[in-house]
N, C-alpha and C positions, 0 to 999 in steps of 0.2 A: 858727196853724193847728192844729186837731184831729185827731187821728186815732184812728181806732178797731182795735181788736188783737182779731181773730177766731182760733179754731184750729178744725179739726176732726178728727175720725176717722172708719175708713171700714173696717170688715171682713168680707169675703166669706172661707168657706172657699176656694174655688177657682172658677172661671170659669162652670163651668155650675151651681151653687151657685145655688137658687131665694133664698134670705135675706141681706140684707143689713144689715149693724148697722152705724148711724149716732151721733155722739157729735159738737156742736158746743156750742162756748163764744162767748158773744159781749163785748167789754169786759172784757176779759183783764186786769188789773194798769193798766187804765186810771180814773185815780181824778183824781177832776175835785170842785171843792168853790165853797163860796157863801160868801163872807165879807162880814159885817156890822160896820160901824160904827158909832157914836151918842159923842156928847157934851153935855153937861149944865153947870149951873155948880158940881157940883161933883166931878162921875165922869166918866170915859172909861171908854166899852163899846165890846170888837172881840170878836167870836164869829167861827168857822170851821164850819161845817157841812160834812162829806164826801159827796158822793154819788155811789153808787155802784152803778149798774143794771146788773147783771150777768144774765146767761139763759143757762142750757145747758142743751138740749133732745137728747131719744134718739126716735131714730129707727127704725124695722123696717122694712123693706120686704121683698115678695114678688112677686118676677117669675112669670106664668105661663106 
């Protein structure tokens, strides 16, 4: 089973506070990889490839 490890953040000065600052992370220390094999008659190939798609995006918003 997979699972995917988000955070975010969220900061208003205070309640009637027109702006709001957003801050999310997506695939947090979640690290997932492609591993290859191959054999030949005279080598053995194993590679590891990591992948690792990560996105954190900032946010503004403004209530009117």
């Amino acid at each position: 089973m997979r699972t995917t490890r988000n955070a975010s953040l969220r900061y208003r000065k205070d309640r009637d506070a027109k702006w709001v600052y957003s801050l999310r992370a997506s695939n947090i220390l979640d690290i997932d990889s492609n591993i290859s094999n191959g054999a030949g008659n005279i080598f053995v190939r194993s590679s590891e490839t990591f992948i690792q798609p990560r996105f954190i995006t900032f946010r503004l918003t403004y209530s009117l």
